[in-house]
N, C-alpha and C positions, 0 to 999 in steps of 0.2 A: 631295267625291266622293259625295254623297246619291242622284245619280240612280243609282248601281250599287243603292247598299240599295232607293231604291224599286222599282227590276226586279225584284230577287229576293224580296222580300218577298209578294209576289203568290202565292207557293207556300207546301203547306203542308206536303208530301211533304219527305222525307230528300233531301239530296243530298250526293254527293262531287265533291269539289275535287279537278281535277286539274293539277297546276304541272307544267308542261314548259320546256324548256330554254329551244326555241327555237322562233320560230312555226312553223315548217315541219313540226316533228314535231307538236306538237298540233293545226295541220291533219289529218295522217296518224290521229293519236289517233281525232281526231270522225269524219273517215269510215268507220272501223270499227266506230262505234255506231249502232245504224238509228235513226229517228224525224227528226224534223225540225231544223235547224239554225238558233239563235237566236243573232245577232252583236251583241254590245253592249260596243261599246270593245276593250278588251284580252282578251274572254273568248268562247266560244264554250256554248252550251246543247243539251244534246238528249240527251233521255230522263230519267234520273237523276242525269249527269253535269253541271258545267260545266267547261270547262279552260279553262287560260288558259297564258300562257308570257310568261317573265323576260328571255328575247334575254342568256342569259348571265349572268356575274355581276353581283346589282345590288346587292349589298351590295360595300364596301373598307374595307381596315383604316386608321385613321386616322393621319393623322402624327405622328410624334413630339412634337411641340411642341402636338398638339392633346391629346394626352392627358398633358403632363405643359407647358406653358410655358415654362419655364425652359431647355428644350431649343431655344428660339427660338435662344440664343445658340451658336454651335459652340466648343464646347470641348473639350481633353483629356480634364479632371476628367469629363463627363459620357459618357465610352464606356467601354466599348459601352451600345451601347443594346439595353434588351429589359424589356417589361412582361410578367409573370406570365399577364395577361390583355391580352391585345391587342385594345383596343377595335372596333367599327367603328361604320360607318355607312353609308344610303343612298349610290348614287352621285349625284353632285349633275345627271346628268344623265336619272335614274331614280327620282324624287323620287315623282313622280306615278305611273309603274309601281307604285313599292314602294306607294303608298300603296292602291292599287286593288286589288292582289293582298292585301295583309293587311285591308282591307275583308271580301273574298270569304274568307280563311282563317275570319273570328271570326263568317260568317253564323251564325245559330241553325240554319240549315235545313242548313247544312254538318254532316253528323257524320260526316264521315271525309276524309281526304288523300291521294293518291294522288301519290307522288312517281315526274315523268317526268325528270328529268335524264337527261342522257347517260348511256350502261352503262362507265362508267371511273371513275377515281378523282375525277376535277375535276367531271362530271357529280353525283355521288353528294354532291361539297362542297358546291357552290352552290347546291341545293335544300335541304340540311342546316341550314348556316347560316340561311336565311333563317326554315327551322321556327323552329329555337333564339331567333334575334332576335327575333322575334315573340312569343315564351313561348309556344308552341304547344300545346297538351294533349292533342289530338285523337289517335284512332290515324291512324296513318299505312302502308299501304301504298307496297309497290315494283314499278312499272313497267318491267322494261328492256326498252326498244326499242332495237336494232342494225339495222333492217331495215325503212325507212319504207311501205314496199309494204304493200298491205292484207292478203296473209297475212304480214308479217312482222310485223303490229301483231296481229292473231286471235293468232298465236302466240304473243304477249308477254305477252297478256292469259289465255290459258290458265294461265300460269306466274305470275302475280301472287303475288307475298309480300310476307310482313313485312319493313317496312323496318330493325328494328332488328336484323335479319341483315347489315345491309351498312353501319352507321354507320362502322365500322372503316376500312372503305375510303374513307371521304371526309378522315376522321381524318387518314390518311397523305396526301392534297393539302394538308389546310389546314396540315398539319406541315413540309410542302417550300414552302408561302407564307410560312408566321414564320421558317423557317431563313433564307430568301431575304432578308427584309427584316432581320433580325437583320447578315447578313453588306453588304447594300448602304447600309444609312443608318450602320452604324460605321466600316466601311472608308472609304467614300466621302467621309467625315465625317474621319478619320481623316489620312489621304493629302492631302488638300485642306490640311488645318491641319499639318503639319509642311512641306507644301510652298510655301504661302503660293498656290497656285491652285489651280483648281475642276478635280477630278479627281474622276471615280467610279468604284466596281467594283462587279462582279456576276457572279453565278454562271456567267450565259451570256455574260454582256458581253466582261468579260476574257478566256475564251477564245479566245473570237472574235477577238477584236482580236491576242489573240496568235498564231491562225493567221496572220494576216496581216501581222504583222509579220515572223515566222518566214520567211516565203514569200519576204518581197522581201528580207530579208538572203540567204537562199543562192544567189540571184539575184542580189544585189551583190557577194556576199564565190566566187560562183562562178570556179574556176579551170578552163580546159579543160583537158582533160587529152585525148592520144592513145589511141585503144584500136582494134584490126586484127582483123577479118573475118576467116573463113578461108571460102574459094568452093571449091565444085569446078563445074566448068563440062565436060558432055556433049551427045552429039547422039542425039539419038534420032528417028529417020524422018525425018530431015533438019528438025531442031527443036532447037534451043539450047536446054538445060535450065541452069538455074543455081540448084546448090544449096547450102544452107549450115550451117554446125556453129554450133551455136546452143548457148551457153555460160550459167548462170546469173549468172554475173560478167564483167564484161569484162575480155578480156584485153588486156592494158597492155604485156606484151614482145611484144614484133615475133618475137623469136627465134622464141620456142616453136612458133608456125608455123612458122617458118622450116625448122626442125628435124624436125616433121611432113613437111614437101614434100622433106627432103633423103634422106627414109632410103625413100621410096617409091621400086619399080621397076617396070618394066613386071608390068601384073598385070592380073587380069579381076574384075570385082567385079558380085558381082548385083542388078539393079535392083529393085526393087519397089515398081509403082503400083499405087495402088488407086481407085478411084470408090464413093462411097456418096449416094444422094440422098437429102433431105431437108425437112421444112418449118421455116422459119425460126420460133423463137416469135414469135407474137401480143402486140404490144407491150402491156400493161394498161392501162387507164383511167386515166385522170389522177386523182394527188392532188395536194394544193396545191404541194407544193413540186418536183414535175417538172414541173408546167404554170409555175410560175417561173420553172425552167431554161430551158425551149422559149422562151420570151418573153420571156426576156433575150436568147435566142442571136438569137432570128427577129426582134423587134419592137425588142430593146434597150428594153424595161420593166422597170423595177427590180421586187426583189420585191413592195416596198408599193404599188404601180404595181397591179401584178397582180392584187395578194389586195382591191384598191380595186374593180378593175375586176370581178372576182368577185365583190361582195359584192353592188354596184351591179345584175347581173345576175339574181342570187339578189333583191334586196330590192324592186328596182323595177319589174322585170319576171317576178320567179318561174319565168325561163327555165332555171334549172341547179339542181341539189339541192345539198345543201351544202356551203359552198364551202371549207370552213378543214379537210377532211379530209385524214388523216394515210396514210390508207388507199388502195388502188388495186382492192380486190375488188369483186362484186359479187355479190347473192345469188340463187339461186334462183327467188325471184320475180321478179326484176327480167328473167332471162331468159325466164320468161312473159309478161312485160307487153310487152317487147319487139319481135313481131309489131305492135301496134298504136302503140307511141312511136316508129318508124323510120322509117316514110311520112312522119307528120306533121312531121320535124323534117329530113327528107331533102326534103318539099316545100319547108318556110322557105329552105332553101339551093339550092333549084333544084337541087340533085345528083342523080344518077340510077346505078341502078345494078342488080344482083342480087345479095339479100339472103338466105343462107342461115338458117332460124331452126332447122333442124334440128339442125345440128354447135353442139355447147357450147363455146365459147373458154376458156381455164382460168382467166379469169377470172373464172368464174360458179362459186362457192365460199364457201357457209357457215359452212366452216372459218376462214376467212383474212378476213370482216365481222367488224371490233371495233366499237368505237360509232359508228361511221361508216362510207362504204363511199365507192366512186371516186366522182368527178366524174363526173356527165352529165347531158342534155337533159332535160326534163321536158317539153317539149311545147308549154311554155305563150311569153308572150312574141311582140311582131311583130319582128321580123328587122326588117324595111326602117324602125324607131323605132331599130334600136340605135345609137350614134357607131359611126365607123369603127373605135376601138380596143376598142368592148363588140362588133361583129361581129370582130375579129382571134382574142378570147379564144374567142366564142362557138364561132366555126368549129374552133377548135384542139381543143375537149374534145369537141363534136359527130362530127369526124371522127375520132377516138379511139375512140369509142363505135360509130361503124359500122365500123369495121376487126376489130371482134370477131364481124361476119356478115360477111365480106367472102371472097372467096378467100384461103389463105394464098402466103407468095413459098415456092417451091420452090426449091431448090438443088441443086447436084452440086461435091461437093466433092472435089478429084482430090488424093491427096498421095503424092508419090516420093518415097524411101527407099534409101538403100545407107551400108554398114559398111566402112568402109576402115582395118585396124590399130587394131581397137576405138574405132572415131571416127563415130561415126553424121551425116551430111548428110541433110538435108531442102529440101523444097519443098511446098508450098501452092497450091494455085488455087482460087477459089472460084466458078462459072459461073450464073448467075440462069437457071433454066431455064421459070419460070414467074413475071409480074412480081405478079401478087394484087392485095393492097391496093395496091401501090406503083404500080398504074396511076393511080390516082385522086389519093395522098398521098403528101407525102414525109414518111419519118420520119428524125427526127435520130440521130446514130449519136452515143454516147460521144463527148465530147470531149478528155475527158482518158487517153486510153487511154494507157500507155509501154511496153504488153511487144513489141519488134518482132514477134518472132514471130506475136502476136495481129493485129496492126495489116495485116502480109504475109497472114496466111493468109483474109482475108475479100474480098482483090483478085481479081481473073481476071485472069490470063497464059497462056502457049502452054502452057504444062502440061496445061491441061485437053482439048486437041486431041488429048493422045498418048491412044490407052484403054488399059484396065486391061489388068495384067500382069507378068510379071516378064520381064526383060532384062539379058544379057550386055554390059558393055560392058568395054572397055580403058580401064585408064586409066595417063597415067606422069604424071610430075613436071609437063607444063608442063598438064594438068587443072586444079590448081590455082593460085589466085591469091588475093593477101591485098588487102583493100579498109585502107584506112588511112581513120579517121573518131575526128570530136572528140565529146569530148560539149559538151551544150547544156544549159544552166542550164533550171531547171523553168521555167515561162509563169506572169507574174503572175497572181493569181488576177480570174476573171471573175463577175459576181455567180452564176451556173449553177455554177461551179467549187466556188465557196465555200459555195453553199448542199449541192452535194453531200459537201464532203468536212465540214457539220458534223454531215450524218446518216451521217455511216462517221468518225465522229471518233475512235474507239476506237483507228484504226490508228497512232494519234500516242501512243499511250501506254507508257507504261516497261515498267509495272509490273504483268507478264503476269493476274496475278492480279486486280491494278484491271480491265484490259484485258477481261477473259472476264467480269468482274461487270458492266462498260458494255454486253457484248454482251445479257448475260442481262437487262438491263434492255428490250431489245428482244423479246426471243424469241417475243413471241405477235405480232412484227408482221413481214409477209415486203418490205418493203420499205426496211426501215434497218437500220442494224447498228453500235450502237453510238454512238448520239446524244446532242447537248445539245440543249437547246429543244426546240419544239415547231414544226409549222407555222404556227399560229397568232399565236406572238411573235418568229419567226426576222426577219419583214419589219422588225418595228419595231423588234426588237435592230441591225440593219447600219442603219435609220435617223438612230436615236440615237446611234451610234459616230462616224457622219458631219456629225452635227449640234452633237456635242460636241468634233470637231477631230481626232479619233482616225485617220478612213477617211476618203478620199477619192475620188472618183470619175476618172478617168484614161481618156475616151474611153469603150470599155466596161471600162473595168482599175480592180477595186477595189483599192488601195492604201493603206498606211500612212504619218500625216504622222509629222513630224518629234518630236514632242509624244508619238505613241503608243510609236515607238522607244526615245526617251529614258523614258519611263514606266515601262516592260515593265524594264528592266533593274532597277529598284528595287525592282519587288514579288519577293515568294516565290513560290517555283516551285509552293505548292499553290493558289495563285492562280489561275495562268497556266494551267494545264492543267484538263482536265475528270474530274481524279480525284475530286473531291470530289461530284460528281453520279452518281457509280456507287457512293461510300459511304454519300451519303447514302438512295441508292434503298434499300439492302441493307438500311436501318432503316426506311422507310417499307414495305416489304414487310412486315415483323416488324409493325407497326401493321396493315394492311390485314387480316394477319392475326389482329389482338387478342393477340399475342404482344410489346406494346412498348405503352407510351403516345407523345402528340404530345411531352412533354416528352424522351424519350428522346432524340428528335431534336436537338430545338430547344437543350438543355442543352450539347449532345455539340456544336455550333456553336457556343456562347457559349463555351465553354472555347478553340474552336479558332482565336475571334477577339481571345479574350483574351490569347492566346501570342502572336499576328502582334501587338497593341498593344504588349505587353513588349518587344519584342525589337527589336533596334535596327536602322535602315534609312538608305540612304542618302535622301539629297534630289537631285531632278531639279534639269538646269539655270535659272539665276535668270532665265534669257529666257523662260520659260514661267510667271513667277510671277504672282501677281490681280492686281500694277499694270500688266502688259501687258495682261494677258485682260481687263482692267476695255475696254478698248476694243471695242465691238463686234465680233466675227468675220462678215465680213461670206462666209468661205468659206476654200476650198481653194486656194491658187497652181495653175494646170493645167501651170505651166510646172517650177516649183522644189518647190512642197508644202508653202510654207509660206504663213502665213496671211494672207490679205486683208483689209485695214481701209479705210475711209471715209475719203475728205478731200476736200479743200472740191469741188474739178474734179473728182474720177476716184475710182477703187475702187480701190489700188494694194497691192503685197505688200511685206511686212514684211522680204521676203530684197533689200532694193533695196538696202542695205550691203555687201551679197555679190553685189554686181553681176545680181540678176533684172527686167528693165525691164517687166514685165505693168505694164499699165495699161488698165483700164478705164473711157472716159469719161464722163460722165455724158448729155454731148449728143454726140449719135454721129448719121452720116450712113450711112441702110440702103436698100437696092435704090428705087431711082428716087424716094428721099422728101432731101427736104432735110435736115433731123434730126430725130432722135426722142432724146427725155428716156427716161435711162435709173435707175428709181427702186433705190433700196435692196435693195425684196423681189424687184425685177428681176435686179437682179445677186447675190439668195445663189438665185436658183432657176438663173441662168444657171451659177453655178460648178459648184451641185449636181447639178442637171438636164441642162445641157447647151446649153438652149432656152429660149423662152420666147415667148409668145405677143402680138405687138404689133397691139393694136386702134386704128382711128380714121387708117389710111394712105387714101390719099389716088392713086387710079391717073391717066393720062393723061385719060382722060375725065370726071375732077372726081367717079368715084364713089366710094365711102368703099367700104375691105375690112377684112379681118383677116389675119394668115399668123404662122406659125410659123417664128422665126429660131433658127439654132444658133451657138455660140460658136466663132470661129475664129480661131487662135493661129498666126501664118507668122511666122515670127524676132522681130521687136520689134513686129510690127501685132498689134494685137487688135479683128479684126472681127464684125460678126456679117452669116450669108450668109444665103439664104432657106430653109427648110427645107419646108415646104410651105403652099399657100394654105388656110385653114378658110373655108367655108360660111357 
């Protein structure tokens, strides 16, 4: 890398190095320092300054066996595993970065460091670390930028400090990285060898996986059970009013209505409507994991799908800001810039509209920007170069973004009321009186909502016809009437389901105590409550559950195989739930604060994996052992769940003993082609994916295309239909 020394060597002035996370921010960096802008490789020049940026972490802790051999072999004798000192090194795909950026740390002309990581704890590590690797000596300033806009970068640079005010804070990431890999290469290791196959766990993995195990047992082991309504049903101005006694539990005796309706007699009871109108709130900006949901439900894109397709957008095209936020606000200046980025990104999309810049949407809040802030447009980027599935995403966050200028939807929400022998009925309506944004977009409503009541009161009915007031009416015995209704097992989980209930995952815990400490690990952020993972590795955690035989994919129905089932019953219950991620925050706070070392942590987990080694465990069934799994897993059965393997003609599943006939051929016959070879990576994308993209067909005209086919399963055929034509 000489040609970096021989640039900088040219000068004879002081300068500071400034390492940023990610390029986008050290973009944001250099345009708040006036003078000219000098681009050479990875680094950016102008004035005093040079920056450059790492694109995340570019150092990783190295494997077990790379820092101790003998750990090649898996054994009992050698767990748990945990070194004092947890090596690392370059990533082997940032060999060259690392080597450039510690070139420009050790200039002569460098005498000072300016660290820009992110403003959070994993920000503060990754630039930490890489000092430390280096043997760094230099002082080192702190940059925290939360607000990439040019007054959000003036104001950060106002506020510059010392960075050894915040070592602490990074201390407590790198503490929750060795606890992680302490708990995933022992267990994992562990489980694997008393079961004789390839099994792992992890902090967020097992969770997960156990949500979803959880889900489709009460959905299998569901019994319906009877439970009865109680209605009163009135006219008001010649209008059918039907109202209902809305109970927290349901009630399961028929009688107890029954008994209600028997002792009422002719009587008069007073109505009470009311009308109140209102604006519906302004849905917020996209962060990563609700433009996941949206594009699972709208496009059927998995999560890794999405956050691919955002990265792509952000990296190739520099059309969106950044794209792995956790975040949904947006600051201050962004709603100044905002006059001038709405034309230019409402022209890309040919949209047209009127744009209010005066009214604030409440999502323009400096309060609620952590190191990140929502998704949205930058301006930059040709629309008419994007795929059809980089315009699907583009348009989804774009049209997010103008819905916070846009009119809002007005409503009138009507609700009657009357008290019959201490038994209150109700009614709901809810009447659009103004449609707003909703002229231009649709937006997606909850999908998982289960409180009727919720679900009734957002509908429009005749209720909203009658106006406000209060009313006498009569009512006797045949007013009433009992609705008899079953209950319904929960809805397998959808990747939008699952992604939302792992940032409300708190709601699944015992242990009220644990429960409010998962909350507090949120508290400075208004869109989770009570989370595992991150935006950033929730995609690749359900990839990897799906790639190691755990989850499966089920049309859009993510699902548990038979492997994860069996699994889940073997481990300990501190496993399987997400208690140990709100324990171990409660000690990584103590460090942030300089109130704990990283050993506190990491010690207080060696002990805790050392109890789950001692202690005795059942073993999962021997059909799941490494002489089966030594066969390629070529997928998921779509039809049984169990696993797919390789033979000589077809793809066929392993449940064909238990009578499942899936067969997938190898030469298969597709829309107006004689046959197409169907390869290996064909069929684990077709089980995974769904689809798959076949090149080199052949039309009536003798000219060659391409199209997209999807996997289709009718009783014992296993076809594939056409999905759509590619370009």
């Amino acid at each position: 890398m000489t040609h970096v020394s021989h640039t900088f060597n040219r000068w004879e002035g002081k300068m500071k190095l400034i390492i940023a996370e990610k390029k986008e921010l050290a973009e944001a960096i250099v345009a708040a320092i006036p003078g000219d802008k000098k681009y050479n490789g990875n680094s950016i020049t102008v004035g005093d300054y040079i920056t450059c940026w790492i694109y995340g972490h570019i150092l990783t802790h190295k494997e077990p066996e790379e820092i101790d051999p003998s750990l090649k072999k898996w054994t009992l004798e050698s767990l748990p595993i945990y070194f004092p000192k947890w090596d690392k090194k370059p990533l082997p795909n940032k060999i060259e970065l690392f080597n450039s950026v510690k070139e420009l740390m050790h200039l002569n002309q460098v005498t000072e460091i300016i660290h820009a990581g992110d403003a959070d704890s994993e920000g503060q590590y990754l630039v930490d670390e890489l000092l430390e690797y280096c043997s760094n000596k230099k002082p080192v300033k702190r940059l925290m930028v939360n607000d990439n806009s040019l007054g959000g970068v003036q104001k950060a640079f106002s506020k510059i400090d010392d960075n050894s005010k915040y070592i602490s804070l990074g201390k407590s990431a790198e503490a929750r990285a060795i606890a992680d890999m302490v708990v995933g290469f022992s267990l994992s290791r562990y489980y694997s060898i008393i079961n004789n196959a390839k099994l792992s766990v992890g902090r967020v993995q097992t969770p997960t996986m156990a949500l979803v195990v959880n889900r489709d047992n009460e959905i299998k082991n569901h019994i319906k059970e009877k439970y009865y309504n109680l209605h009163l049903k009135i006219n008001i101005n010649n209008i059918d009013i039907d109202l209902k006694y809305y109970t927290k539990e349901k009630t399961t005796d028929k009688s107890i209505h029954e008994e209600f309706i028997n002792k009422i007699e002719n009587r008069s009871s007073n109505l009470v409507v009311t009308k109140k109108e209102s604006y519906r709130a302004t849905p917020l900006p996209y962060n990563l994991s609700d433009l996941e949901s949206d594009a699972a439900i709208l496009f059927k894109y998995s999560a890794k799908k999405t956050m691919d397709i955002t990265q792509n957008l952000r990296d190739k095209y520099k059309a969106i800001t950044y794209n792995r936020s956790d975040c949904r606000y947006l600051s201050e200046e962004h709603f100044k810039e905002a006059p001038e980025l709405i034309p230019v990104v409402a022209q890309k999309l040919n949209f047209t509209a009127t744009f209010n810049f005066n009214e604030k949407s409440k999502c323009f809040n400096d309060k609620y920007v952590t190191a990140h802030h929502g998704i949205i447009p930058t301006g930059s980027g040709n629309f008419d170069e994007f795929s059809q599935e980089e315009k699907n995403i583009y348009k989804l966050i774009a049209e997010r973004y103008f819905i916070q200028f846009l009119e809002k939807v007005k409503v009138e929400k009507t609700e009657a009321r009357t008290e019959i022998e201490e038994v209150i009925f109700k009614k709901s309506s809810t009447k659009i009186l103004e449609l707003g944004y909703t002229k231009y977009f649709k937006v997606l409503d909850d999908e998982d909502i289960e409180n009727d009541e919720e679900i009734e009161s957002k509908k429009e009915n005749d209720l909203s016809k009658i106006p406000a007031g209060e009313y006498q009416v009569e009512v006797d015995q045949s007013n009433f009437f009992i609705e008899e209704k079953e209950t319904i097992a929960k809805r397998p989980y959808t990747e939008a389901t699952l992604i939302k209930d792992l940032n409300n995952i708190a709601k699944y815990v015992k242990d009220p105590e644990i429960r409010e400490l998962l909350k507090s690990k949120d508290k400075d952020k208004k869109d989770v409550n009570g989370s595992i993972g991150t935006t950033a590795t929730i995609p690749g955690i359900l990839e990897g559950l799906i790639e190691k035989g755990f989850l499966t994919r089920k049309e859009e129905k993510i699902v548990s195989t038979e492997l994860a089932q069996e699994y889940l019953k073997i481990l300990p219950e501190s496993l399987k739930t997400p208690d140990s991620t709100a324990l171990w925050w409660s000690i990584q706070e103590k460090i942030a604060r300089g109130e704990a070392k990283v050993e506190d942590l990491t010690l207080s987990v060696l002990e805790d994996v050392k109890m789950i080694i001692n202690s005795e465990h059942k073993t999962i069934s021997s059909q799941f052992s490494k002489e089966k799994q030594e066969k390629e897993i070529i997928g998921i059965c779509p039809k049984c769940g169990k696993i797919i393997y390789e033979g000589e003609k077809n793809f066929y599943c392993s449940g064909y003993k238990s009578g499942c006939d899936f067969k997938l051929w190898k030469k298969i016959k597709v829309f107006n082609q004689k046959e197409v070879t169907i390869t290996k990576q064909d069929a684990k994308t077709l089980l995974n994916k769904g689809k798959i993209l076949i090149t080199g067909l052949t039309n009536k005209a003798g000219k060659k295309y391409k199209a997209n086919f999807k996997l289709e399963v009718i009783d014992k055929y296993v076809n594939l239909s056409l999905d759509s034509f590619v370009n």
